[in-house]
DRENLOTI-283416 format. One record per atom (N, C-alpha, C, O): residue number from 1; atom name; x, y, z; residue in three letters. Coordinates in steps of 0.02 Angstrom, whole numbers. Each point is the difference from the previous one (the first is absolute). Layout:
<kolmars>
{NUM, CA, {X, Y, Z}, ALA} ...
</kolmars>
This chain:
<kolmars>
{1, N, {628, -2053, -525}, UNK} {1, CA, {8, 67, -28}, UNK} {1, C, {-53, 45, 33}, UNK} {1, O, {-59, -16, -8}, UNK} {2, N, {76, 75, 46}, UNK} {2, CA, {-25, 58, 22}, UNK} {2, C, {-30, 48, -40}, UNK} {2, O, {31, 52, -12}, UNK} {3, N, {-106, -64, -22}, UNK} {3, CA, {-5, 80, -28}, UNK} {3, C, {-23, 46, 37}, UNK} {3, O, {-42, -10, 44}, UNK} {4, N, {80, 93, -66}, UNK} {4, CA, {-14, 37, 46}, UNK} {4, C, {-64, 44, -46}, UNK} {4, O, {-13, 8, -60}, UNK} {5, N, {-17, 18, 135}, UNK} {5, CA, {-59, 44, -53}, UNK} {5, C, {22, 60, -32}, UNK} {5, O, {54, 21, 20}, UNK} {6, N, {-74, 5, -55}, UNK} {6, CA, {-11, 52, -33}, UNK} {6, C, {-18, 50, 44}, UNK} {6, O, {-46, -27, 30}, UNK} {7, N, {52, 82, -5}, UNK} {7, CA, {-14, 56, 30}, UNK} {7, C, {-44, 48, -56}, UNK} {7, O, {34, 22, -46}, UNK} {8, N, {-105, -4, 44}, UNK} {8, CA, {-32, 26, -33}, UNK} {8, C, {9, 73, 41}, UNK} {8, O, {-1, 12, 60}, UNK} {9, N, {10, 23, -109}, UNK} {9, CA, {1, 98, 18}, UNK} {9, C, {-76, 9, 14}, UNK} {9, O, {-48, -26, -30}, UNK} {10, N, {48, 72, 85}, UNK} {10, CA, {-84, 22, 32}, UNK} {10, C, {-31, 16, -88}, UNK} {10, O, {31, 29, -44}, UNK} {11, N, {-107, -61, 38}, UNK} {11, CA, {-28, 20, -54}, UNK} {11, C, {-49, 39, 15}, UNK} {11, O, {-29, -6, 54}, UNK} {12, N, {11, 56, -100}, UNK} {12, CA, {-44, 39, 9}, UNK} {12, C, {-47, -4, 45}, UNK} {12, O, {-11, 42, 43}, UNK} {13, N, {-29, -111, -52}, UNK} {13, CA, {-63, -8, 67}, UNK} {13, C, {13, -11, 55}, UNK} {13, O, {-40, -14, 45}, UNK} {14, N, {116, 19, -40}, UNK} {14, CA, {11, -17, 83}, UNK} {14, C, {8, 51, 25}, UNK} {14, O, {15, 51, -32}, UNK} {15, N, {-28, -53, 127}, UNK} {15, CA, {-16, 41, 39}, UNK} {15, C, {64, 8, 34}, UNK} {15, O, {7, -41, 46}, UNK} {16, N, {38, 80, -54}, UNK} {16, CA, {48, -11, 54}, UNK} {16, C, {16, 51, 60}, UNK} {16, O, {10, 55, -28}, UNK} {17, N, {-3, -48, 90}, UNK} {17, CA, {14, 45, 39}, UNK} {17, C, {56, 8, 33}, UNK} {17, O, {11, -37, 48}, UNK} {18, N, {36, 87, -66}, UNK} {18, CA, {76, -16, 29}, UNK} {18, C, {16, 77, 70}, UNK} {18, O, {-2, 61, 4}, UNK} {19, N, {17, -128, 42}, UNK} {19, CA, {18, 50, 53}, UNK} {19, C, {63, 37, -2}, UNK} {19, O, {48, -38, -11}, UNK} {20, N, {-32, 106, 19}, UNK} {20, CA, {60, 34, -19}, UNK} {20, C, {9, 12, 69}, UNK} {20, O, {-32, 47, 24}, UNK} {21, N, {88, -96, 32}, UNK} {21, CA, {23, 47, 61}, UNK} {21, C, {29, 71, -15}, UNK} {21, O, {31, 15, -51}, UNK} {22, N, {-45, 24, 101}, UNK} {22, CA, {23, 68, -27}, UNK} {22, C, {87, -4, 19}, UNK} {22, O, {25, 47, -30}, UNK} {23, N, {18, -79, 62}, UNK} {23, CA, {76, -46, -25}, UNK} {23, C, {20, -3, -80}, UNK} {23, O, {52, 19, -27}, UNK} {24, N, {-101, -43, 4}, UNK} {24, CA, {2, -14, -70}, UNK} {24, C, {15, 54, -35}, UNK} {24, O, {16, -23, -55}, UNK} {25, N, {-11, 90, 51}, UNK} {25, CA, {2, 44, -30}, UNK} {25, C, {36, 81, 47}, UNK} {25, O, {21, 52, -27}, UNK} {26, N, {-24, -67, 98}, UNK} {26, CA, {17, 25, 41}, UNK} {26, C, {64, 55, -36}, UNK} {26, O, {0, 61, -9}, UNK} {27, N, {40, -104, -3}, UNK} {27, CA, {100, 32, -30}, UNK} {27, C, {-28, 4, -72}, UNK} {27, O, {51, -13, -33}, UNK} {28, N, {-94, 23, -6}, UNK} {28, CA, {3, 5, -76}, UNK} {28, C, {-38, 59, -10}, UNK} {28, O, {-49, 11, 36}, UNK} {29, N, {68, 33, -86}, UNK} {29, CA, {-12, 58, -7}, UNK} {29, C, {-50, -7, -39}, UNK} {29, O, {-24, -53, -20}, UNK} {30, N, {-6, 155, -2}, UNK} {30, CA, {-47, -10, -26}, UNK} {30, C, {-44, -32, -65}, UNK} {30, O, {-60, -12, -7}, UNK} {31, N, {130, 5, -46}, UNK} {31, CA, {-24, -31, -57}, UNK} {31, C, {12, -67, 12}, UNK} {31, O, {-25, -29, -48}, UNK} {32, N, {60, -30, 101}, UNK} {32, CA, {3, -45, -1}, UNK} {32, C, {-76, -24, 24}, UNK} {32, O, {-35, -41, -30}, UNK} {33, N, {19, 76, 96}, UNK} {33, CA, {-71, -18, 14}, UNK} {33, C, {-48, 3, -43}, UNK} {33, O, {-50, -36, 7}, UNK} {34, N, {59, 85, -65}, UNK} {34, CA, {-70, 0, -41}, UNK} {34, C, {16, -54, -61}, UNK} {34, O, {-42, -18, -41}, UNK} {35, N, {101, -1, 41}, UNK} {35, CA, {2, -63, -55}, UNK} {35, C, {-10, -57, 20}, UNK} {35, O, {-18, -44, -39}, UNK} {36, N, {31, 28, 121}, UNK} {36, CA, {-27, -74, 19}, UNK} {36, C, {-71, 26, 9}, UNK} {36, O, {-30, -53, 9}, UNK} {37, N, {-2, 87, -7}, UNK} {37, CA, {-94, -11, 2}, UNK} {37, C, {-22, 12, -49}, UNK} {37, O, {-60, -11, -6}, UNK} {38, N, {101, 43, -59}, UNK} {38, CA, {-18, 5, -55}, UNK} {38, C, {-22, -79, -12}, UNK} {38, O, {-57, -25, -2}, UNK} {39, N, {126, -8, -7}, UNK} {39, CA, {10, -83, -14}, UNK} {39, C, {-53, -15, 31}, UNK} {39, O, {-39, -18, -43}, UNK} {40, N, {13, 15, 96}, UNK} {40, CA, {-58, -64, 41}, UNK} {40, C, {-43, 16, -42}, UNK} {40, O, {-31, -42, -33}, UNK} {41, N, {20, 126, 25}, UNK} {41, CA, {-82, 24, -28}, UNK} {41, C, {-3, -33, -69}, UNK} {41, O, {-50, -33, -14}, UNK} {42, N, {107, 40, -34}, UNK} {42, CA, {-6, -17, -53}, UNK} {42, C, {-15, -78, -37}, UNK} {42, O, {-25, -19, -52}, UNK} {43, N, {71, -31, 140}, UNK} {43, CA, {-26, -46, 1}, UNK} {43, C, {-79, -35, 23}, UNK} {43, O, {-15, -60, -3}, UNK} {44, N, {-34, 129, 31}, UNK} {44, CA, {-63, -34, -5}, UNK} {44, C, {-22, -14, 84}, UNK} {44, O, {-55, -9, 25}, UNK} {45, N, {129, 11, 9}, UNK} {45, CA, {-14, 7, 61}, UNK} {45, C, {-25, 52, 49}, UNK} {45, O, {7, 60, -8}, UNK} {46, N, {-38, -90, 59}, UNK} {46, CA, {-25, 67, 38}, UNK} {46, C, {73, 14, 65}, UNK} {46, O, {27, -50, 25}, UNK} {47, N, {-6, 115, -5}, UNK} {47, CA, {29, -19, 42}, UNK} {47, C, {6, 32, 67}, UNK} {47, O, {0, 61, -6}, UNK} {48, N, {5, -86, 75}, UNK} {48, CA, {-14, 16, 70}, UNK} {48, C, {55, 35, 24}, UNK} {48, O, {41, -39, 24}, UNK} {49, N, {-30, 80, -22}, UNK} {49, CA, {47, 52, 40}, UNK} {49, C, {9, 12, 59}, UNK} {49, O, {-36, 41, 28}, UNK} {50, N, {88, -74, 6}, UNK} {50, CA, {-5, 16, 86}, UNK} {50, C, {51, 64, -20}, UNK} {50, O, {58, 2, -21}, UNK} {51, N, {-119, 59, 40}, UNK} {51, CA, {24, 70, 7}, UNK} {51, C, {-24, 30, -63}, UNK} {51, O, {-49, -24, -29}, UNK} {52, N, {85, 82, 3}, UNK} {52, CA, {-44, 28, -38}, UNK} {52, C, {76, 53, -43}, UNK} {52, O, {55, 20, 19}, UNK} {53, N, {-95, -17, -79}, UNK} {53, CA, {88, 47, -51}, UNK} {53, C, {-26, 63, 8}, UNK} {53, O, {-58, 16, 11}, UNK} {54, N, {106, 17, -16}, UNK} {54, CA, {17, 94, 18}, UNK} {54, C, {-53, 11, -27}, UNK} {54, O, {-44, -43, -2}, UNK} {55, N, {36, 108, -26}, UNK} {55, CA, {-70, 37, -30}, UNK} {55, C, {54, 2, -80}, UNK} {55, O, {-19, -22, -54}, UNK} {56, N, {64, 43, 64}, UNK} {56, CA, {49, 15, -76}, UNK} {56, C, {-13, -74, -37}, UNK} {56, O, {-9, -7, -60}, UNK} {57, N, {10, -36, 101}, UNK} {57, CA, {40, -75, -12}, UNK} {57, C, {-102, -28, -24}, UNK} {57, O, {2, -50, -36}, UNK} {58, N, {-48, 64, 44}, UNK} {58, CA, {-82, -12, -13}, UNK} {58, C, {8, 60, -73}, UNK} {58, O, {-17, -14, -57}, UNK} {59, N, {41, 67, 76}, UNK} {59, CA, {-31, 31, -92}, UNK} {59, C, {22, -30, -35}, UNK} {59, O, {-32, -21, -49}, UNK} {60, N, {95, 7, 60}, UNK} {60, CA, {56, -31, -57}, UNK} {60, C, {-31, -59, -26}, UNK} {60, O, {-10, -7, -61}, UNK} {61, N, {-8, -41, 111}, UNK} {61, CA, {-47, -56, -11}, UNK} {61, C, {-30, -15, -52}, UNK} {61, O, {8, -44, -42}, UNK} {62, N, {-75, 124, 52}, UNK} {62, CA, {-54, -1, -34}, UNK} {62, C, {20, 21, -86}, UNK} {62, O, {-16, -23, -55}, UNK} {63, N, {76, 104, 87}, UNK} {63, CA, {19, 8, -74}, UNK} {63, C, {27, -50, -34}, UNK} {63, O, {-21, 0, -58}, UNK} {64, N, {67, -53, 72}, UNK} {64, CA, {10, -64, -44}, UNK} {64, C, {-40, -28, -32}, UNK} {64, O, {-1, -7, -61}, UNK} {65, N, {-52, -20, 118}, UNK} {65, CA, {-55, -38, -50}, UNK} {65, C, {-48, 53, -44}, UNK} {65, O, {-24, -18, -54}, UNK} {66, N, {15, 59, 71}, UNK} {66, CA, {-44, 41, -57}, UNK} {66, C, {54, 7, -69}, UNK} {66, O, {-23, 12, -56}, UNK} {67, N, {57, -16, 62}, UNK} {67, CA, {58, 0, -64}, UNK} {67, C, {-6, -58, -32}, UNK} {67, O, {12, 1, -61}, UNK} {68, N, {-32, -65, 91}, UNK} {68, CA, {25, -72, -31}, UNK} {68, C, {-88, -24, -18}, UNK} {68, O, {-15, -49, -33}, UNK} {69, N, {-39, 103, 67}, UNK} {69, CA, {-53, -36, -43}, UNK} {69, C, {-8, 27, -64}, UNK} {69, O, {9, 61, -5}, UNK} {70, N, {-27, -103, -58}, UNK} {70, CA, {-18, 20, -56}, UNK} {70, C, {61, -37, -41}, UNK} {70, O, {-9, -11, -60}, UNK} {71, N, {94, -13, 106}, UNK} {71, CA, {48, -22, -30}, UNK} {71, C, {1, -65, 17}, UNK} {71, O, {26, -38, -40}, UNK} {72, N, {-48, 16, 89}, UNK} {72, CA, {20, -74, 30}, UNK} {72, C, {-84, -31, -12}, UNK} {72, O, {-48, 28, 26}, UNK} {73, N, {45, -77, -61}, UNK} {73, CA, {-78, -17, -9}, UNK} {73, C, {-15, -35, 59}, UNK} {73, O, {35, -36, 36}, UNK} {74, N, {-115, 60, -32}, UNK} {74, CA, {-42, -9, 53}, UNK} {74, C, {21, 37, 63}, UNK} {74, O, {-39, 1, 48}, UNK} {75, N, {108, 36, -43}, UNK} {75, CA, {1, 41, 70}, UNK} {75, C, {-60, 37, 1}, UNK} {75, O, {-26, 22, -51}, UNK} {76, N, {-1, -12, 116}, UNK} {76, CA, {-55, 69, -11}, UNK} {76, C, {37, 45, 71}, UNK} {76, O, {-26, 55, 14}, UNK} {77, N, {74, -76, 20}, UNK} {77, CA, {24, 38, 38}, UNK} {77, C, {-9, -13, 62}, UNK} {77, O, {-28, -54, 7}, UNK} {78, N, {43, 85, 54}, UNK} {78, CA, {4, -26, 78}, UNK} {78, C, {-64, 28, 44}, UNK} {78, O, {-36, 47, -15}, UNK} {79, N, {32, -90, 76}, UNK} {79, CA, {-30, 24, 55}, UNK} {79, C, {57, 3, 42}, UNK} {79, O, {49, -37, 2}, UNK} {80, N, {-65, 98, 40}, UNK} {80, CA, {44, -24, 68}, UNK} {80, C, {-43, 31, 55}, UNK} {80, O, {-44, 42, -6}, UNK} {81, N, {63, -67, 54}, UNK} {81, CA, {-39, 36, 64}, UNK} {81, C, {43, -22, 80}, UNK} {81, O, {38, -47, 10}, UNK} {82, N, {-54, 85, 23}, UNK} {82, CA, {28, 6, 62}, UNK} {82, C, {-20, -7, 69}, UNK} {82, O, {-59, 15, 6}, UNK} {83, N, {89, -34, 55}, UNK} {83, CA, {-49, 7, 34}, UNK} {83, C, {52, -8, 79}, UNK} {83, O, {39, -46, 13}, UNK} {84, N, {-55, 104, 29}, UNK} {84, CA, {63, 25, 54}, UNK} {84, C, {-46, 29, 52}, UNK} {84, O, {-51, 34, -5}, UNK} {85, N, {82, -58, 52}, UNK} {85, CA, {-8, 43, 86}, UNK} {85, C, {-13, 56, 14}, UNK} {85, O, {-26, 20, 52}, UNK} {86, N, {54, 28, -125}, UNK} {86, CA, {27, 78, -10}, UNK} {86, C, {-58, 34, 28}, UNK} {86, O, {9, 47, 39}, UNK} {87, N, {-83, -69, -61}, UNK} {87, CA, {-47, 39, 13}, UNK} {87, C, {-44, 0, 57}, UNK} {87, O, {-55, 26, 2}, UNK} {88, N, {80, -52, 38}, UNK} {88, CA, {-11, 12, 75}, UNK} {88, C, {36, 48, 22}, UNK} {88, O, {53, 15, -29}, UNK} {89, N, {-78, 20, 91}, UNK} {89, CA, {22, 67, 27}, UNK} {89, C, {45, -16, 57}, UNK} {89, O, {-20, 3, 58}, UNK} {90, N, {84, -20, -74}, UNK} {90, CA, {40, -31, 61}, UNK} {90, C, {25, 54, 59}, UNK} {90, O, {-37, 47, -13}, UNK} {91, N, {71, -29, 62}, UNK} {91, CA, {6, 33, 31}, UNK} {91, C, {65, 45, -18}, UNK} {91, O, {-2, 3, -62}, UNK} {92, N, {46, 27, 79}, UNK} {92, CA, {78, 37, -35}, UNK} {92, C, {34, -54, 30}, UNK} {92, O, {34, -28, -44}, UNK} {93, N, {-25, -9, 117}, UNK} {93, CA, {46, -47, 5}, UNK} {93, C, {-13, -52, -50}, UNK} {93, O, {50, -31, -16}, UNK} {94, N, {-102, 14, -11}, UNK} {94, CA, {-20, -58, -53}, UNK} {94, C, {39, 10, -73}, UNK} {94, O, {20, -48, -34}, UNK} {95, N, {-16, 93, 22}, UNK} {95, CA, {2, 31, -64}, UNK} {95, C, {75, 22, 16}, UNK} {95, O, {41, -5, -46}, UNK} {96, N, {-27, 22, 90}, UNK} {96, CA, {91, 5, -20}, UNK} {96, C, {30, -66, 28}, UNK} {96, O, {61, -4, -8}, UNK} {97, N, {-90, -47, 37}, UNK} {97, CA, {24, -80, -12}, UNK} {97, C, {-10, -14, -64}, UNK} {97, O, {47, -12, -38}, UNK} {98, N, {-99, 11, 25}, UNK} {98, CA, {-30, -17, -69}, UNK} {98, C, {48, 34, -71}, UNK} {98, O, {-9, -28, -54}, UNK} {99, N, {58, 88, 58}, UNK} {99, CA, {19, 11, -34}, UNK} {99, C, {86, -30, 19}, UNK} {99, O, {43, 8, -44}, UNK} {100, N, {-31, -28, 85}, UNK} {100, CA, {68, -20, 25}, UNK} {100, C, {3, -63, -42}, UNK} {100, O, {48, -11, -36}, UNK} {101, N, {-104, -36, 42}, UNK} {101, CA, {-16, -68, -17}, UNK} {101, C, {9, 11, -77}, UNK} {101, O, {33, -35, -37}, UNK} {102, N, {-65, 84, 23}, UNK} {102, CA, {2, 17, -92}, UNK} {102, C, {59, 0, -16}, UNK} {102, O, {23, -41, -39}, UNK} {103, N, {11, 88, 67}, UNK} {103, CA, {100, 11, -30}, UNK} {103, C, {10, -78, 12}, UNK} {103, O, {10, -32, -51}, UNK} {104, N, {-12, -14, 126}, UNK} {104, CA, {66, -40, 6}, UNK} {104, C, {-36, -70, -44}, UNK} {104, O, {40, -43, -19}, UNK} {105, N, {-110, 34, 3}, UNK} {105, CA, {-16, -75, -26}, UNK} {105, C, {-20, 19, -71}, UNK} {105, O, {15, -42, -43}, UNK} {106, N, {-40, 88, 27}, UNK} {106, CA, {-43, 29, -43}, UNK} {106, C, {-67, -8, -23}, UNK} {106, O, {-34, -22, 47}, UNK} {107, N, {-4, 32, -107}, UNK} {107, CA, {-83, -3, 20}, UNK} {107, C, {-14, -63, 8}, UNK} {107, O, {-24, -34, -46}, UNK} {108, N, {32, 19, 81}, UNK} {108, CA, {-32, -94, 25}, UNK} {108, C, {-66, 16, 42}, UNK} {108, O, {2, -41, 45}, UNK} {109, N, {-51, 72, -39}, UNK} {109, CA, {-52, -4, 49}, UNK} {109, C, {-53, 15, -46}, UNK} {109, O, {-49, 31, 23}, UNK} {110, N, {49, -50, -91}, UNK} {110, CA, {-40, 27, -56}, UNK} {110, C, {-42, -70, -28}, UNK} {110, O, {-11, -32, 52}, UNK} {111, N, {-16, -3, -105}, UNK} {111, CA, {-9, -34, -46}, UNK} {111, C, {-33, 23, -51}, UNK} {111, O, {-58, 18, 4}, UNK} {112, N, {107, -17, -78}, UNK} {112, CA, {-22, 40, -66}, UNK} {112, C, {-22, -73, -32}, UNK} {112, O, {27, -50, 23}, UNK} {113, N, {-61, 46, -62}, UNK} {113, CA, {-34, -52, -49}, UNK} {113, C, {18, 45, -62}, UNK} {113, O, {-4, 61, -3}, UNK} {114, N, {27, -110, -51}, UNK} {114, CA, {26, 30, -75}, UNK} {114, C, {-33, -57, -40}, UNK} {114, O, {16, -59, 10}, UNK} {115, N, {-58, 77, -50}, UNK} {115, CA, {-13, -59, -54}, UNK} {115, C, {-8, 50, -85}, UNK} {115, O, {-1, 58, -19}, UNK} {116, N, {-5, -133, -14}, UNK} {116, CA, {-27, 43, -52}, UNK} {116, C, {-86, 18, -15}, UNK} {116, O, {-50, -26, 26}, UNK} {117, N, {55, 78, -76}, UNK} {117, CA, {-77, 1, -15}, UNK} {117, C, {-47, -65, -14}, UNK} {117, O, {-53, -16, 26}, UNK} {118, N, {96, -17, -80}, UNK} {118, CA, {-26, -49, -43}, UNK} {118, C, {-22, -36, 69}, UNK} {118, O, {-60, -10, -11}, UNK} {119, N, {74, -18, 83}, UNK} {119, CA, {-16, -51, 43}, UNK} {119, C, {-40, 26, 45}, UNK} {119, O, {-54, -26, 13}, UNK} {120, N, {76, 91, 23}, UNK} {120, CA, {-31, 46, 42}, UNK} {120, C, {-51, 27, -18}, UNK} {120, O, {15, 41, -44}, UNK} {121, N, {-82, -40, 57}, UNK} {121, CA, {-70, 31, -27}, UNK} {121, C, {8, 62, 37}, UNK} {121, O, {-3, 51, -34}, UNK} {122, N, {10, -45, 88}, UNK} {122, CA, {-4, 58, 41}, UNK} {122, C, {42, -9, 72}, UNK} {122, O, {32, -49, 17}, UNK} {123, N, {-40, 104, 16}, UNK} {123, CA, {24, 0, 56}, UNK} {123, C, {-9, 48, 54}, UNK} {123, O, {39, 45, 15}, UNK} {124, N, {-107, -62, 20}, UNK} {124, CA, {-10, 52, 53}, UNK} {124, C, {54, 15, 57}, UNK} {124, O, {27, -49, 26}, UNK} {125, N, {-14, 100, -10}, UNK} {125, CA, {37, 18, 63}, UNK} {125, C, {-47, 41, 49}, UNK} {125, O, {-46, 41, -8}, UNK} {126, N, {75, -67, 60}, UNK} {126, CA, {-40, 47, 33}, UNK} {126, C, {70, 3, 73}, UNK} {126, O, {30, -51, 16}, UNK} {127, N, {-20, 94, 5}, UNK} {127, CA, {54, 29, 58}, UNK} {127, C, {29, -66, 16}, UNK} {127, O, {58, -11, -20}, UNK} {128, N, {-95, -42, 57}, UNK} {128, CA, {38, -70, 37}, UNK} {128, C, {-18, -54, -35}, UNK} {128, O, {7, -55, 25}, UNK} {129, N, {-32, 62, -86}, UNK} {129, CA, {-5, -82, -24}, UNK} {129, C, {4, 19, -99}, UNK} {129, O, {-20, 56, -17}, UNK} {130, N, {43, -100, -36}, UNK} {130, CA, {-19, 3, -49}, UNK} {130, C, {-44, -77, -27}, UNK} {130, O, {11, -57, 20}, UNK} {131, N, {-57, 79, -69}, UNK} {131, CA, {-49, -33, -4}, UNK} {131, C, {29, -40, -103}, UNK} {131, O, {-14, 38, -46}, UNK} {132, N, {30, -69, 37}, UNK} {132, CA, {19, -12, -45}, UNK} {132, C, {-43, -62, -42}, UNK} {132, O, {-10, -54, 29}, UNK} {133, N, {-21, 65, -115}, UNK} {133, CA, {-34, -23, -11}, UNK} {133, C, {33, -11, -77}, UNK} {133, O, {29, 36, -40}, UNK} {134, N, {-55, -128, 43}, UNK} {134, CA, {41, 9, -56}, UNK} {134, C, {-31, -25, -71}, UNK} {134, O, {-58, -17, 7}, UNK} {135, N, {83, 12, -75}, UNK} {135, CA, {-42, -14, -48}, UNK} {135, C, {6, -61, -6}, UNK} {135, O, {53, -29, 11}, UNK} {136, N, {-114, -4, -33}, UNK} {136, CA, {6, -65, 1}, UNK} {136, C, {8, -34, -80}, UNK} {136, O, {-41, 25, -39}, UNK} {137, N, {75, -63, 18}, UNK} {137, CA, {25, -31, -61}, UNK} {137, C, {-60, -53, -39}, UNK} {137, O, {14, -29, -52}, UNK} 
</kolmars>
């Protein structure tokens, strides 16, 4: 006789980090994207973004979770941060490739980090790198 294990759901003290190809969300609109990162955040996960969500598609984000702290216990709400090529001074042939590439793949040349408060202590950015620090249990 085979027993199978039990699959335990991530518990609170665990650390989890889920990579989101930007594929993954590519064809799903804007409230679908903010309900699958709602779900990771709510699950405790931190998560890696190849590319980065609209500016509409980040307020919406934030306005969600500021709505759900005070209702969902222990939410205290999100970090997110960003981090892109954008701020280098490319040349006009750079920058109208660079925007050709935008229409036909979309923002793939980005990486956004989304976690929650409760895991995320902070999160320096600075133009080409984010510095991410986290609370310890």
């Amino acid at each position: 006789m085979v027993k199978k294990k039990k699959s335990k759901k991530n518990s609170k003290s665990d650390l989890t980090i889920h990579f989101m190809p930007y594929s993954e969300i590519a064809q799903a609109d804007t409230i679908e994207r903010i309900k699958k990162v709602m779900g990771l955040v709510l699950d405790n996960q931190i998560i890696i973004l190849q590319g980065r969500l609209r500016p509409e598609e980040e307020t919406r984000l934030i306005e969600n979770s500021m709505t759900l702290i005070g209702n969902i216990k222990g939410f205290q709400g999100i970090e997110i941060a960003t981090v892109s090529n954008e701020g280098d001074n490319p040349t006009l042939f750079n920058r109208i490739r660079h925007n050709i590439a935008k229409i036909l793949i979309g923002e793939q040349d980005a990486i956004t980090i989304i976690g929650p408060a409760t895991v995320v202590k902070e999160m320096k950015q600075d133009p080409k790198k984010i510095e991410l620090m986290l609370n310890r249990k």
